[in-house]
N, C-alpha and C positions, 0 to 999 in steps of 0.2 A: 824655806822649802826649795830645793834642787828647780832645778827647768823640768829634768824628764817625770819628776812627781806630780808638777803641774800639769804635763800633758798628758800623761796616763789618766789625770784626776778627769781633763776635757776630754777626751777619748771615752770615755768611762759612761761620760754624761753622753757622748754622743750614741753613744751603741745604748743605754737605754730609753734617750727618746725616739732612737731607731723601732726599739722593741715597743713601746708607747704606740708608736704609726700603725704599726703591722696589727696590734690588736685593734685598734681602732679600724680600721677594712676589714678586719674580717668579722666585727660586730656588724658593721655599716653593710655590708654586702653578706651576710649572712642567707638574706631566702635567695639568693642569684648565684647560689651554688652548683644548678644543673646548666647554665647558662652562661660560666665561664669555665665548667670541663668541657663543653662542647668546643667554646673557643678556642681551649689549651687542645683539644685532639685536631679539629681545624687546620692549626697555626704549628700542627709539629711539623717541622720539620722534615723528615723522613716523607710524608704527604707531599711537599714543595718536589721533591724528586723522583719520587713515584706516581706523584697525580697529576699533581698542576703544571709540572713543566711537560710534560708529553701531549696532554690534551690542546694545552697553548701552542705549542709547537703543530701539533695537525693542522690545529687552526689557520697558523701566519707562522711562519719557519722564524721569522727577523721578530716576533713578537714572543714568540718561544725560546728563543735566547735572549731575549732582554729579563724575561720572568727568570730565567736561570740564573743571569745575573746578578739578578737583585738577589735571590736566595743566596746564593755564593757568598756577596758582598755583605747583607744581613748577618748569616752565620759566623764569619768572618770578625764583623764589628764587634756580635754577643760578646764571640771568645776574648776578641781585645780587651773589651769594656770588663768584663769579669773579672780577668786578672788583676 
């Protein structure tokens, strides 16, 4: 058997114990369904810039951009990590 046959074959195996995980959460956390769309509407994003950093910012000007910050630097990481 070639190398790249070998690793397609491990690749192969890894994306279906990926897919194996994924059903497994969403069996395990099945009734906390209303309780992690809240979290996901929360944590979006688009909120971090229209909610949370303004309010923060009323608050303490230098605490209001550190919250910016971290969004900035957050969003930033997601997109790296994604790729």
């Amino acid at each position: 058997m070639e190398k790249s046959s070998k690793q397609l074959m491990l690749m192969e195996k890894i994306y279906d114990f990926g897919i194996d995980i994924i059903l497994q959460i969403q069996s395990a956390c099945k009734n906390y369904e209303d309780q992690i769309l809240f979290l996901s509407r929360v944590g979006d994003p688009r909120n971090a810039f229209l909610i949370y950093f303004p309010m923060a910012y009323h608050l303490n000007s230098g605490f209001g951009l550190s919250v910016l910050w971290s969004f900035i630097f957050s969003e930033w990481l997601n997109l790296i990590l994604k790729w």
